[in-house]
C-alpha positions, -999 to 999 in steps of 0.1 A, spaced: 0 0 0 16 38 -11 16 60 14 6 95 12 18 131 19 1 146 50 -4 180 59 -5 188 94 -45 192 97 -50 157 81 -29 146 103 -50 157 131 -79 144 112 -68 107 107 -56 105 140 -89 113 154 -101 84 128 -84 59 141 -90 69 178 -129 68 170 -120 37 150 -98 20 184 -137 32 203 -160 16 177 -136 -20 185 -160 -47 184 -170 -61 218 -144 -92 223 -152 -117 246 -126 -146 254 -130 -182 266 -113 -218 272 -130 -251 272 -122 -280 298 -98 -297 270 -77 -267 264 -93 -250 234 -91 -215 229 -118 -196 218 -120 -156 206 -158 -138 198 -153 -107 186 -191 -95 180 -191 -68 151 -228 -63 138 -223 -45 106 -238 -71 85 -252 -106 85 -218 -122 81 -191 -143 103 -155 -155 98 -138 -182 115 -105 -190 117 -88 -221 132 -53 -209 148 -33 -242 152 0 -233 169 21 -251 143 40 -241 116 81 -243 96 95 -232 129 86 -262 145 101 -289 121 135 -305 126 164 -307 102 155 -334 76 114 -330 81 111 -291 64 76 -290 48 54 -309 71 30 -283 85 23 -268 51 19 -298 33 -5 -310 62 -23 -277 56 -28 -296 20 -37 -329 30 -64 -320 57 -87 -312 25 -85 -343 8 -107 -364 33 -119 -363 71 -142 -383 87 -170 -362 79 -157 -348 48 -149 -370 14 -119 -354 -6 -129 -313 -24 -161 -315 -1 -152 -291 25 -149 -261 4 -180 -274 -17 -198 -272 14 -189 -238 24 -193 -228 -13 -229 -241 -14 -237 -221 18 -227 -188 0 -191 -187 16 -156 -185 12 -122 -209 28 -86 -211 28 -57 -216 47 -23 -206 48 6 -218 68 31 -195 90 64 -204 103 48 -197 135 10 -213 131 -14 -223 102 -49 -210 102 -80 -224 83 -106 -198 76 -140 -195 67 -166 -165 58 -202 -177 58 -240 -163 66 -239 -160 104 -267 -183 103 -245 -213 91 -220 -204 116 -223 -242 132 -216 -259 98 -180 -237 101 -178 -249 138 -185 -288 127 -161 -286 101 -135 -272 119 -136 -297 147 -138 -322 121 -100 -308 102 -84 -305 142 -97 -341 152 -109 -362 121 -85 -360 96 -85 -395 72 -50 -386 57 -51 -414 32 -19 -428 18 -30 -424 -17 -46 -386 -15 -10 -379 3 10 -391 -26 -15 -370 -47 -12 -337 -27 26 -337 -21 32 -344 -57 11 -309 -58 30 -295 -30 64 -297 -48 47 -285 -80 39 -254 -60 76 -252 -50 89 -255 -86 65 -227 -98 63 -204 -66 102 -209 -56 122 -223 -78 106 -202 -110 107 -166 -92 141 -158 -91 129 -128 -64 115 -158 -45 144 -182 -43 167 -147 -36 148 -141 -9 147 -182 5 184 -176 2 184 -147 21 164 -164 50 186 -192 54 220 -169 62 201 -144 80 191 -171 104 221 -195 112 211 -201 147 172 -200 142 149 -224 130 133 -190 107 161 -205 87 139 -234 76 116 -222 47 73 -226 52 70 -244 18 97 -271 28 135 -281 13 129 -302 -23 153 -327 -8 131 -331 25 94 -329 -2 110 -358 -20 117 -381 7 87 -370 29 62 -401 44 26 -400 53 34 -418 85 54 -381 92 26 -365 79 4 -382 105 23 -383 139 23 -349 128 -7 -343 132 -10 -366 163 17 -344 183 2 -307 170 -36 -306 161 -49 -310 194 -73 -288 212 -49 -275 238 -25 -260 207 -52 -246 192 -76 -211 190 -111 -208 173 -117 -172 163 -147 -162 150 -157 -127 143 -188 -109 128 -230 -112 135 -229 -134 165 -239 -136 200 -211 -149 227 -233 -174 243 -246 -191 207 -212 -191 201 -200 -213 233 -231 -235 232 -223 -244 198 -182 -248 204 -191 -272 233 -209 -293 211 -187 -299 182 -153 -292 203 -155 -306 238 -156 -343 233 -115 -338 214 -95 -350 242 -61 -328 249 -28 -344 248 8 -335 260 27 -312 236 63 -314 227 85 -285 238 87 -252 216 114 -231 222 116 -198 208 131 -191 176 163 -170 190 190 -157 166 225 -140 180 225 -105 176 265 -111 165 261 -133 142 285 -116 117 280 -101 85 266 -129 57 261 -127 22 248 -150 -7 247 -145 -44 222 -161 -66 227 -158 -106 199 -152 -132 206 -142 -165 165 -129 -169 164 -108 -136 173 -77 -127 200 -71 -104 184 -71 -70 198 -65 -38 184 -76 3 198 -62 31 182 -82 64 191 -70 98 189 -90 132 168 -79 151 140 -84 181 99 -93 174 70 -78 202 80 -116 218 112 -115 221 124 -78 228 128 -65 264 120 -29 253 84 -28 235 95 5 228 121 -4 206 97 -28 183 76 1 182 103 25 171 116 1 145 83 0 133 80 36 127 116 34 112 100 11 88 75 39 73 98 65 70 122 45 47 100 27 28 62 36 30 52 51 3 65 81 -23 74 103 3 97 78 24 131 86 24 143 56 -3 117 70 -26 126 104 -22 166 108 -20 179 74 -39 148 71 -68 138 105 -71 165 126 -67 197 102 -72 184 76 -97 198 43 -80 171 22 -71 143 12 -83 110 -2 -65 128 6 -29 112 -11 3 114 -14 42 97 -45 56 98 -51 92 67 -73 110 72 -77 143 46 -101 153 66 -135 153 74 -159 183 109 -155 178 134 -128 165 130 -113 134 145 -93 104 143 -56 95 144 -61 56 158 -33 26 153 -44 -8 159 -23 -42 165 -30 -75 189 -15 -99 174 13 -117 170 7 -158 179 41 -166 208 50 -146 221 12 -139 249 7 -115 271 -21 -95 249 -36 -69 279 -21 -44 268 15 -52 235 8 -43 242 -7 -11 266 21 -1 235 42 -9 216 24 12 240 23 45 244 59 38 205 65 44 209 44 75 237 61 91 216 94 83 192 84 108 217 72 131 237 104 129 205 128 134 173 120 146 141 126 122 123 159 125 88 156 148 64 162 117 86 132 98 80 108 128 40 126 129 35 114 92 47 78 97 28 74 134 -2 87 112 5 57 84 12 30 109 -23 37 124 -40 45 88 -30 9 77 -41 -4 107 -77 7 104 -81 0 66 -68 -31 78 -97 -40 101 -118 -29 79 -126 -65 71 -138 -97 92 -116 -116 80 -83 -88 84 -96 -85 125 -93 -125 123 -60 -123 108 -47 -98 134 -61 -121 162 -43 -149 149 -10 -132 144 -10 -120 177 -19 -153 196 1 -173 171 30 -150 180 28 -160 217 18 -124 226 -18 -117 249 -46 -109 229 -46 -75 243 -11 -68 229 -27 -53 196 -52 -27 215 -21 -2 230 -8 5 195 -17 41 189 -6 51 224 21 34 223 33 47 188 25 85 203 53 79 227 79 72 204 105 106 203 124 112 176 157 105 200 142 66 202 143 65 167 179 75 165 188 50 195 172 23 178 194 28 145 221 27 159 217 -3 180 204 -24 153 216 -15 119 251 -26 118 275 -49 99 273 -76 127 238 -80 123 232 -77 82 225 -104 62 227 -97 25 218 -112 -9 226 -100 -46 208 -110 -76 233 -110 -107 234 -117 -141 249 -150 -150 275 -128 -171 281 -113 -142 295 -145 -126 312 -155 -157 332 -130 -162 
């Protein structure tokens, strides 16, 4: 999403918006069953409509050396046949009803949601106890779906050279971290992957007790836990293995990787070690890094835009990405391209880069710069909610992160406390050589010559 220039009365206006947007919060109500479910209502009454979303606790940062791949290509296989469920049926269902489904997996947690009428809201709750607890995961449909799974790898990974850059990336930024290990799984551990991994799998993980319902939209709390009871409660809870933190050294050393592509354009990553909302010991600085985020690469008017397209024309198609809500460390993330007009070594653009960073570590940003980005952060926040489903997504992140469910409802005050002087601090403890990860995408002349 672009951001956009603000003047100071807009500024004033939007933050008001949000404000009346943080008041106008759907009422949330929160509750466990005896077996260690988790369930989230969030009661929002702006139309006849309800999403659910199944928050399993599982995901890439879980699997061991050997077994990448598992939790995404269960995420596959829990379609193709449950006990109440024959193989395609559960999204014909859902489909029939005048809905919507999907899942995605994390390396944190996988999620299957649903949008339906709120008056089919039970048929969501049945067949969401029946993917945690009934699963069929029949030898034949799994050599059918992981045959699919690696397709997806060939096409997704393996056929975007920007996607296997950044896979490359990941697995040097995170020597010491199992963020190393990439959602869609290793070809070499695909290949050689059993259904009898696939199931004690699912055995060890999809049990109630790792596990969150959230459902959000036209709905009353007490429908809700009278219908969860009955489709939910009789799935007995099991001991979980241990899950550590991801945790990555803050030293680890400057690391770079090359990858060669004679159709790409020369590309260039710069990751930085750094701290998630679970694992910092400052909130402050997770918020500040947040905000440093925006004014470097949100929108036209962030400072990559402005000073290395606009007015030096060395980059092209310039970003910051930083999300902090992961249960481990993370990555604060700077990627550019070379620009077609005015092309230049992948070194110059780099230097360009560090030099933008030390600007911020040398000087701190002016009050209305850190004003505009607070105002963005909370902008994109709202639009974000805008949606059932984007509330459920937030939920989700949040618990599946390992932070409280409140963690989500302090941002704006929290951002309003940041000083410019934090955003300086926080530069200049993070971005630094022993804590950059880098990837370059060359030309294969390049690497011939």
């Amino acid at each position: 999403m672009h951001g956009r220039m603000f003047t100071c009365c807009s500024l004033l206006g939007l933050l008001g918006l949000t404000a009346q947007a943080a008041a106008d919060t759907p009422t949330r109500h929160e509750f466990t069953l005896d077996n260690g479910l988790q369930v989230v209502v969030a009661e929002d009454r702006r139309a006849p409509v309800v999403t659910t979303h199944l928050l399993v606790k599982v995901g890439s940062s879980h699997e061991h050396p050997g077994q990448s791949g598992l939790s995404h290509a269960l995420e596959h296989l829990l379609f193709r046949g449950s006990s109440k469920a024959a193989p395609g049926e559960f999204s014909q269902i859902i489909e029939r009803l005048g809905g919507s489904d999907n899942a995605y997996t994390t390396r944190d947690y996988t999620v299957y949601h649903q949008t339906l009428p709120n008056d089919r809201l039970a048929v969501a709750i049945e067949l969401n106890a029946d993917l945690l607890d009934g699963a069929l995961l029949d030898e034949a449909e799994f050599l059918r779906e992981i045959e699919s799974v690696k397709a997806e790898r060939r096409q997704h990974v393996e056929g975007d050279a920007r996607a296997l850059l950044y896979e490359q990336l990941q697995a040097i930024a995170y020597p010491a971290s199992s963020y190393h290990t990439p959602v869609i799984g290793w070809m070499s551990d695909l290949e050689r992957m059993s259904n009898d991994e696939l199931k004690a799998w699912y055995r060890s993980r999809y049990v109630p007790n790792n596990a969150t319902l959230i459902i959000v939209g036209d709905v009353r709390r007490d429908e809700v836990k009278n219908q969860v009871e009955h489709y939910f409660a009789r799935i007995i809870r099991r001991d979980l293995p241990d899950a550590k933190r991801p945790l990555q050294s803050a030293a680890a050393g400057l690391r770079q990787v090359t990858v060669y592509n004679e159709f790409s354009t020369p590309k260039l990553f710069m990751a930085f070690n750094v701290p998630s909302y679970a694992t910092t010991a400052h909130t402050a600085n997770v918020d500040a890094l947040r905000l440093i985020q925006a004014m470097l690469g949100r929108g036209m008017s962030a400072r990559l835009n402005t000073r290395l397209v606009r007015e030096q024309g060395l980059l092209a198609n310039p970003s910051a990405n930083y999300d902090p809500m992961a249960r481990g460390d993370t990555l604060f993330e700077i990627e550019a391209s070379v620009s077609a007009a005015n092309p230049q070594p992948l070194a110059v653009l780099q230097k360009a880069v560090w030099a933008e960073l030390h600007a911020l570590i040398q000087t701190p940003p002016t009050p209305a710069e850190l004003a505009r980005a607070k105002a963005l952060l909370l902008a994109n926040k709202t639009y974000a909610q805008d949606s059932l489903s984007g509330r459920a997504d937030e939920i989700a992140a949040t618990l599946g992160s390992g932070l409280p469910l409140a963690q989500p409802d302090s941002d704006a005050s929290r951002l309003a406390r940041v000083t410019p002087e934090q955003i300086q601090y926080v530069a200049h403890t993070y971005f630094s050589a022993e804590r950059l990860a880098v990837a370059y995408m060359q030309a294969k002349e390049a690497h011939d010559d």
